[in-house]
Every structure is written in C-alpha cells, then in structure tokens.
C-alpha positions in Angstrom: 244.4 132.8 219.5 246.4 130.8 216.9 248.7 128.1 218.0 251.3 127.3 215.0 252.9 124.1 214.9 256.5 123.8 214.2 256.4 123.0 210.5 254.4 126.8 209.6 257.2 128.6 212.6 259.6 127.3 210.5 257.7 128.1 207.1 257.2 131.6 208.5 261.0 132.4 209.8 261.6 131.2 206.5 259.4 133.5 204.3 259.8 136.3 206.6 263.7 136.4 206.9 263.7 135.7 203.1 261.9 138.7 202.7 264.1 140.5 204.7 267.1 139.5 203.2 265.8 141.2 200.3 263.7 144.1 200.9 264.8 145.3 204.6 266.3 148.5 205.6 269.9 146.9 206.0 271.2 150.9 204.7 270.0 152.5 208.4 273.3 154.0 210.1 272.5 151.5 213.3 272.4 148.6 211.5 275.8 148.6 210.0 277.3 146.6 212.6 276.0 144.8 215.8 277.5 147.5 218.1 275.6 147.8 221.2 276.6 151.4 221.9 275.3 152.2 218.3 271.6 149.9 219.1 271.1 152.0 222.6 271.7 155.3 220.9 269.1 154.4 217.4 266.8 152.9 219.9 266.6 155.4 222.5 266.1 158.4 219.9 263.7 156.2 218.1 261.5 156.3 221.2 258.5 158.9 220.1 260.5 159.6 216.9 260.2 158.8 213.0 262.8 157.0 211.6 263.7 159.5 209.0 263.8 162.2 211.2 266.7 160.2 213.3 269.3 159.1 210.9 270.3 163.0 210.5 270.6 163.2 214.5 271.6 159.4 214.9 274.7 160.3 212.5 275.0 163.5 213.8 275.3 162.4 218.0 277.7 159.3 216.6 280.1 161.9 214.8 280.5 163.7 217.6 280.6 161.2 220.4 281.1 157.6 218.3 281.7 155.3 221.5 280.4 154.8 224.7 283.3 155.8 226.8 283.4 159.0 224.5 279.9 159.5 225.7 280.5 158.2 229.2 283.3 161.6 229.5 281.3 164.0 227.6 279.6 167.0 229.9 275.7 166.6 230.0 275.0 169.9 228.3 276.8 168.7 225.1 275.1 165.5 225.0 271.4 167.7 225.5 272.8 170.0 222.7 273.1 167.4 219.8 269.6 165.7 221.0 268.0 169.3 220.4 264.7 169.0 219.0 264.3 165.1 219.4 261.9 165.8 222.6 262.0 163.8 225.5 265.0 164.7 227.2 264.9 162.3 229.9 265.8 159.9 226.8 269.2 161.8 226.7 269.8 161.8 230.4 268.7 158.1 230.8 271.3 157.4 227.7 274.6 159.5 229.1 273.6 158.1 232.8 273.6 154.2 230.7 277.1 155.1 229.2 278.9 156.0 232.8 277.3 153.1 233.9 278.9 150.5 231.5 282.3 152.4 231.2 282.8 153.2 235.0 280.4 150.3 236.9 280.9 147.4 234.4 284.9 148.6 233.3 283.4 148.6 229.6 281.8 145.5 229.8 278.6 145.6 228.0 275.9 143.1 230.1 274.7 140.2 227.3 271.5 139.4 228.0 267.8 140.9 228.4 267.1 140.9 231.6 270.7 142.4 232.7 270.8 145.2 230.5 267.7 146.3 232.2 270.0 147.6 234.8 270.9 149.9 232.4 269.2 153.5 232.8 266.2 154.1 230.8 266.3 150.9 228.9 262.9 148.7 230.0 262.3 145.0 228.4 261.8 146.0 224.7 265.2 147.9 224.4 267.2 145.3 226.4 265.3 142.7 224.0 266.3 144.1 220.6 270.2 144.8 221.8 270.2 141.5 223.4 269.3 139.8 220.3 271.0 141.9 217.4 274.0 142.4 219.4 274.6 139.2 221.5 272.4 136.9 219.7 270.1 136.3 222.3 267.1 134.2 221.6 264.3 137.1 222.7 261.9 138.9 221.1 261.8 142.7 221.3 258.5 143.4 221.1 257.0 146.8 220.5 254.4 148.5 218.9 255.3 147.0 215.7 255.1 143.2 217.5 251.9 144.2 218.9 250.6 145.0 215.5 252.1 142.2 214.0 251.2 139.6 215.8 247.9 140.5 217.1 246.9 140.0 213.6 248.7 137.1 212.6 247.7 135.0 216.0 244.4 136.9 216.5 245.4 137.7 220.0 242.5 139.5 221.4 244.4 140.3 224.6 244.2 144.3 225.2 247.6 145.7 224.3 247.5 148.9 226.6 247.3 146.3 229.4 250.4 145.9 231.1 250.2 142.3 231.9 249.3 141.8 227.8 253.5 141.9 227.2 253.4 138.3 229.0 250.9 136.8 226.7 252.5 138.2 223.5 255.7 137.1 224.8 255.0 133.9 225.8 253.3 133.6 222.2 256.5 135.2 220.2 259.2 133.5 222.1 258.7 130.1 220.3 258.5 131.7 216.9 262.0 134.0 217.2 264.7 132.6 214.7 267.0 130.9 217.3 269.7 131.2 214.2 269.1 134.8 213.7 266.8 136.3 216.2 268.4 139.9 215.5 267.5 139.7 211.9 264.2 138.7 213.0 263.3 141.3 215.7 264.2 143.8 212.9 262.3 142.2 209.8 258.8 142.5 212.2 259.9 146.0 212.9 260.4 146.4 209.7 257.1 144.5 208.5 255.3 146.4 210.9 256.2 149.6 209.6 255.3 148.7 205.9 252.9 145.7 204.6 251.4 145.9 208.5 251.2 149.2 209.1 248.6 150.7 211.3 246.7 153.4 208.9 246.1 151.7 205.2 248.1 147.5 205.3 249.3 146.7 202.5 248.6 142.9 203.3 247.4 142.0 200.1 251.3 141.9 199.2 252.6 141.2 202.7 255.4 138.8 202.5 253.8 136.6 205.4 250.3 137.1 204.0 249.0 133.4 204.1 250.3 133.2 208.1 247.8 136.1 208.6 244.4 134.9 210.7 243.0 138.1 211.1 243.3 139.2 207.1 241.9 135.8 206.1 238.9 136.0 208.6 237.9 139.7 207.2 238.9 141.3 210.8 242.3 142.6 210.5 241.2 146.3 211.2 240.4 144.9 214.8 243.7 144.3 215.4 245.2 145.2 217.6 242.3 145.2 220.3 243.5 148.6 222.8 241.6 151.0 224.6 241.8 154.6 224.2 243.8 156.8 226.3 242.6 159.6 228.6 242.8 162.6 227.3 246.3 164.9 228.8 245.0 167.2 231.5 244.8 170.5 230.3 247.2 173.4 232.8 247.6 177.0 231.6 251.1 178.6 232.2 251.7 182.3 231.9 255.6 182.8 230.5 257.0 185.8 231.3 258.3 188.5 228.7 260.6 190.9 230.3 264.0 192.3 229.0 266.6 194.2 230.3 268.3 197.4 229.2 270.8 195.7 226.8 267.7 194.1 225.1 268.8 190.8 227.2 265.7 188.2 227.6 264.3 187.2 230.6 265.1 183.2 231.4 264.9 180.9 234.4 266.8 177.5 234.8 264.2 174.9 235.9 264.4 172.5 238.5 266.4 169.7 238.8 262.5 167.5 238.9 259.8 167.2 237.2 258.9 168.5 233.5 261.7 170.3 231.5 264.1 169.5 234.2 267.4 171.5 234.0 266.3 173.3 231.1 266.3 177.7 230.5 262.8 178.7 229.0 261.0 181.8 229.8 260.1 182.1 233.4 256.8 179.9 233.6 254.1 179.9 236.4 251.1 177.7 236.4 247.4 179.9 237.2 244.2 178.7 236.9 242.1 180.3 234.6 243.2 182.9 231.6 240.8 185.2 233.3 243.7 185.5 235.7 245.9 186.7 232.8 243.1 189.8 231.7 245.1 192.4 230.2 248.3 190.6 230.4 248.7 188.8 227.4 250.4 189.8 224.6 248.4 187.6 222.2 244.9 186.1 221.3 246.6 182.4 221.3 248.2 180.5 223.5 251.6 178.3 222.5 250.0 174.5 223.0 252.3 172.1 224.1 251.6 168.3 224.8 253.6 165.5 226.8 252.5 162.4 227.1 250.0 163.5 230.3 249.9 166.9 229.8 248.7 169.6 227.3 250.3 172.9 228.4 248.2 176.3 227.0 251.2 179.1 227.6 250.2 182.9 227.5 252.9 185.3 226.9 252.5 188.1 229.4 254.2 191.3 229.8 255.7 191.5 233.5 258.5 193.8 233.6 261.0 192.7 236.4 261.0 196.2 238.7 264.5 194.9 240.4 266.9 193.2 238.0 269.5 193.7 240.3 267.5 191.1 242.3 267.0 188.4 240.5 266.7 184.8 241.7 269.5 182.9 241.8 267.8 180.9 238.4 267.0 183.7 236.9 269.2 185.6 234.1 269.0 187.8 231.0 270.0 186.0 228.2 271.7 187.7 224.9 270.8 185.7 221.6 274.6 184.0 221.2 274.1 182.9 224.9 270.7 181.5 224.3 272.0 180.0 221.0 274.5 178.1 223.4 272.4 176.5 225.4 270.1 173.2 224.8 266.6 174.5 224.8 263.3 172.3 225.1 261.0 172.7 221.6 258.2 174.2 224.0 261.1 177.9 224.4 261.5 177.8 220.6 258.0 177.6 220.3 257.5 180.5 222.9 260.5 182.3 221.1 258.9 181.8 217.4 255.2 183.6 219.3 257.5 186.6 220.4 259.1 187.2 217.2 255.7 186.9 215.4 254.8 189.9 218.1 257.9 191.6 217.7 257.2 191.9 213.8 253.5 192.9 214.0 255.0 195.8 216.3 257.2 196.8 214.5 
C-alpha cells in the first residue's frame, strides 16, 4: 500500500477540491444547503438507487414533507406512498423511525458527530460519516463504494473490500488525507470522482483530475482494483400468488406480516412450495414473475385458486377494487404480479 507524505496529501486535496470546485455536481437538490434532514433523506434513497432516478423522488418526498418534524408527524403509510418504487422499504421505515427519534428523543436536536448519529435508525458508519462531515464539518471520511474504488486504486490497497474488517484499514488510510478545511466538499468530490473518471466499468483515468496520485494506473493494474470476492449466488424459493376475485370483480390481497420480507405490505396472497411440479395445472402462465433481494431470488407462479368462502376470510385478507389498491403503497414485486395478470387478462380476452 502507498503511504503519501504530507506535501502530495496536500497536493492531492488541492487538485482534487480544485477539480471539484469546478466540475462537481453542486446542482443535486441535497446539496443546496448543509441540511442534515435533507443529507439523511438523499442518502438513504440513494442506498441501491441511481442518482438520476432520485432527484425526481428526493424533490418529490421534500415537497411533501420538507422537514424532519414534518416527517416525524406524518402517518407511515404516506411516507411508504411517496418512496413507491425506490425498493427497499426498510430504508423508509428506518428513515420516519430516525425523524421521531431526533424530534421527540433529542427535542430537535440533531446529534454532530459520526459515531452519535449512529444511534439514529438505519444509518450505519458511512451515512453518519457523510452527514457528519457535510453538515457539521466533522473531520471523517464517508467511505463507500465510491471510496473503496477510489482509493484502492490510488493507494493500491490490496485488502479484500467485501471483508468487514477491510472498512478499518481504508479508514485508517483516508482519515489522514480528508480536507480538515472542507471535509464535506471532499467526501462528495470522491463520490463524485468515483462515479465518473473512476468509475468501475470503462475509467476514464487518462483525464482523471488526480491522475498522477494514481499507483494502480501508473503500474498497468488498475482493473485489479478493487481486490473483492464474488458474492453467493441468492437462494432461489418459488411462491405461488394467488388469483382469485370476488363478485364485484374485487382482487384477492393479503396484508403481510409485521417481519420479515415485504413487511406490512398488500400483494397477492403468497405461499412458498417447493417445486413447480407442485403447481401442475395451476398456473396461469409458462413464466414465472422473478424477483431478487439482496439474498433471495423469488420465482412467483400465478395460480388460479378460487376462495370457496369469502365470507371467511382471514383477518389479512380482503378484496381490493382498483381505486383502493391505487391507495395503498405497494412493493414493485405486486406491480410486477399485477402487470403478468393484465398481460393474461388481455390474451383472454
């Protein structure tokens, strides 16, 4: 690993923050002021999610609920409704359960450094990190996929990123380099860096700002960089989701449990079997809907299994009419069953 002197970390926080000055993406909706309500809601919906595709629902979520005590009050099903379609929706549980936390624990008081906004729900070391030091000028690097990257290829660290313990040694590396005069502006230039000259398909380093600081491009290695082992492949489960309506043309839904995946959610009643033999003659199509979390890749067969008693339905179960499914916060695996069963309903027609 590379061990800079002072003289090239002050070179570098130089060239870099010059750079950034210039070229960065100062126009993003979160980074028009240090905010930390604003920074928790951009980074939390930026978890598993391109950047483009969160400005519409960062500006969207901070129209309709623009501070934390306005989230803190709102009713969970609202704040699930405007995350609709980001995925993840422990992200928007952990975020409204945060909010309550500052406005009615802390009296509004937002905590100021890494490790005590940690006890905030659902933000880990990374999150804490980046509002520490953009709102509160903390002296802390936020490091992320993009500091993985980065660094692993400027300091040749060879240490294997999908090692927990690997955080430490990148830290302990970083720490020294973050701009003590401007460590937000920093944790967002190598974010930003990291997302265009150091990219991980295709680097542009050739024109990289911070080229000449880069030991694994001027050693012929950089697509070695980072080092990381592969993950295991998500265990495979086949669900059968039940089609049945009632005599009002009202669809069949359950509302999940309070646990586990799609927690609290409506979706089509779903039960897990082992083999798609088990569904022989059931299934209303030659394809299952795929969906896959992080561990998991769910194969779902829609079945036909009329409900004999509707007058005795589970307590959470009910037949849904179109404006009362439109009202509710659905997961993107339901739409996804929902788009298979209009597909059906067309070809039957």
């Amino acid at each position: 690993m590379e061990n800079w002197n002072q003289t090239t970390i002050n070179a570098f926080r130089k060239d870099l923050l010059a750079w950034y000055d210039q070229e960065g993406r100062a126009a993003l909706p979160w980074r028009q002021n240090t905010d930390p309500y604003r920074i928790l809601v951009s980074e939390l919906m930026l978890q598993q999610t391109r950047v483009d595709t969160v400005i519409t629902y960062f500006n969207r979520f901070m129209e309709a609920l623009p501070t934390v005590a306005d989230l803190a009050a709102a009713d969970e099903d609202l704040v699930l409704k405007l995350w609709e379609g980001l995925g993840y929706y422990s992200r928007a549980r952990n975020l409204h359960k945060a909010a309550k936390y500052v406005v009615n624990d802390l009296q509004g008081q937002w905590p100021e450094s890494s490790d005590d906004l940690q006890n905030l729900p659902g933000v880990g070391p990374y999150t804490a990190a980046a509002i520490a030091s953009i709102a509160f000028d903390q002296v802390v690097p936020a490091i992320d996929g993009n500091f993985f990257r980065v660094f692993s290829r400027l300091l040749k660290i060879d240490d294997d990123i999908a090692q927990p313990k690997t955080r430490k040694v990148f830290y302990q590396a970083i720490e020294p380099i973050v701009d003590p005069e401007r460590p937000g502006d920093f944790n967002q230039a190598i974010m930003d860096l990291g997302t265009t000259y150091m990219k991980t398909d295709n680097p542009d380093t050739l024109h990289s700002p911070v080229k000449k600081y880069n030991a694994a491009f001027r050693d012929g290695v950089e697509d070695q960089y980072p080092v990381k082992t592969k993950k295991k492949k998500p265990l495979r489960q086949i669900y059968q989701a039940q089609v049945a309506y009632d005599a009002q043309g009202r669809l069949l839904y359950e509302h999940r449990p309070k646990t586990g995946l799609l927690a609290n959610f409506w979706t089509l009643p779903l039960k897990q079997v082992e083999s798609i033999e088990e569904l022989a003659g059931k299934q209303l199509t030659l394809k299952p809907v795929v969906h896959v979390f992080s561990h998991r890749r769910w194969e779902i067969w829609l079945v036909d299994l009329p409900v004999k008693k509707q007058q005795n339905l589970p307590i959470n179960m009910a037949f849904l009419s179109p404006v009362e499914q439109e009202a509710l916060a659905l997961p993107k695996v339901q739409y996804k069953l929902l788009d298979q069963l209009r597909e059906i309903d067309d070809v039957s027609k």
